[in-house]
C-alpha positions in Angstrom: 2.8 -6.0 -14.6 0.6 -2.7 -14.4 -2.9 -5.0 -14.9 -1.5 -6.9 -11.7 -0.9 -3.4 -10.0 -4.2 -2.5 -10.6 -6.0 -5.0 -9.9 -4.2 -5.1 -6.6 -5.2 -2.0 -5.5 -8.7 -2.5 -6.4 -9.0 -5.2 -5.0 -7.1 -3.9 -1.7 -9.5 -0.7 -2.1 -12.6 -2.7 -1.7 -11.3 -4.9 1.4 -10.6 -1.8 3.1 -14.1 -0.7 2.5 -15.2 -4.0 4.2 -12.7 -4.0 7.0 -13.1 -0.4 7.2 -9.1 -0.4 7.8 -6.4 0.6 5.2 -4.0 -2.6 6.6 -4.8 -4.3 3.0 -3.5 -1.2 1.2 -0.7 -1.0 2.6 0.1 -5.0 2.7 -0.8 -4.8 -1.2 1.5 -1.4 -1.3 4.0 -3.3 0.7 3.8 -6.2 -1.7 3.9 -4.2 -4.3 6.9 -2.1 -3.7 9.3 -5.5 -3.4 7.5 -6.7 -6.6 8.8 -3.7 -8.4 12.3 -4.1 -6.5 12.4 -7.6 -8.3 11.1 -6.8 -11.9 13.7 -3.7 -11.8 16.6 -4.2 -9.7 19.0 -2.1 -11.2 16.8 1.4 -10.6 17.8 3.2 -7.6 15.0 3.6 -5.1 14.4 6.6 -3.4 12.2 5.5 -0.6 12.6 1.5 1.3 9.8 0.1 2.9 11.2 -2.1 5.5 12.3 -0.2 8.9 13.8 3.1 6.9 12.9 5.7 5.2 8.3 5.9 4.2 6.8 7.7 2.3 3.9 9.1 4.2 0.6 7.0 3.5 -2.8 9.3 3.1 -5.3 8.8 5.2 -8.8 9.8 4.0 -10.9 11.8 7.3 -13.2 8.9 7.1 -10.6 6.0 7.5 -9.0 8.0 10.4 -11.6 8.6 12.5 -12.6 4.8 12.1 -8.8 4.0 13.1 -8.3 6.3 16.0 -11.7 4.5 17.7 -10.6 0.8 16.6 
């Protein structure tokens, strides 16, 4: 499972390079996240992606200022 996770975000790293967005990190974090809530459904999770409770994504200064003109 972690090679997938990796992958995933390098892969999502370099199409938000090319899109110059961070939309396919946080689809691939998205993804992700319920992947996890599959493989271990008995762990309680502290933070739910869907309409509650986010953990605040990081937004490098480059990525932002490309964001706040698009």
């Amino acid at each position: 499972m972690s090679a997938i996770i990796i992958a995933s975000v390098e892969g999502a790293v370099i199409m938000c390079r090319a899109e110059q967005s961070i939309a396919p990190l946080e689809a691939v974090a998205t993804e992700i996240h319920d992947q996890l809530g599959h493989a271990l459904p008995d762990r309680p999770t502290p933070v739910t992606r869907h309409g509650r409770d986010r953990l605040p994504i990081y937004h490098p200064p480059s990525l932002r200022s490309r964001n706040a003109h698009a």
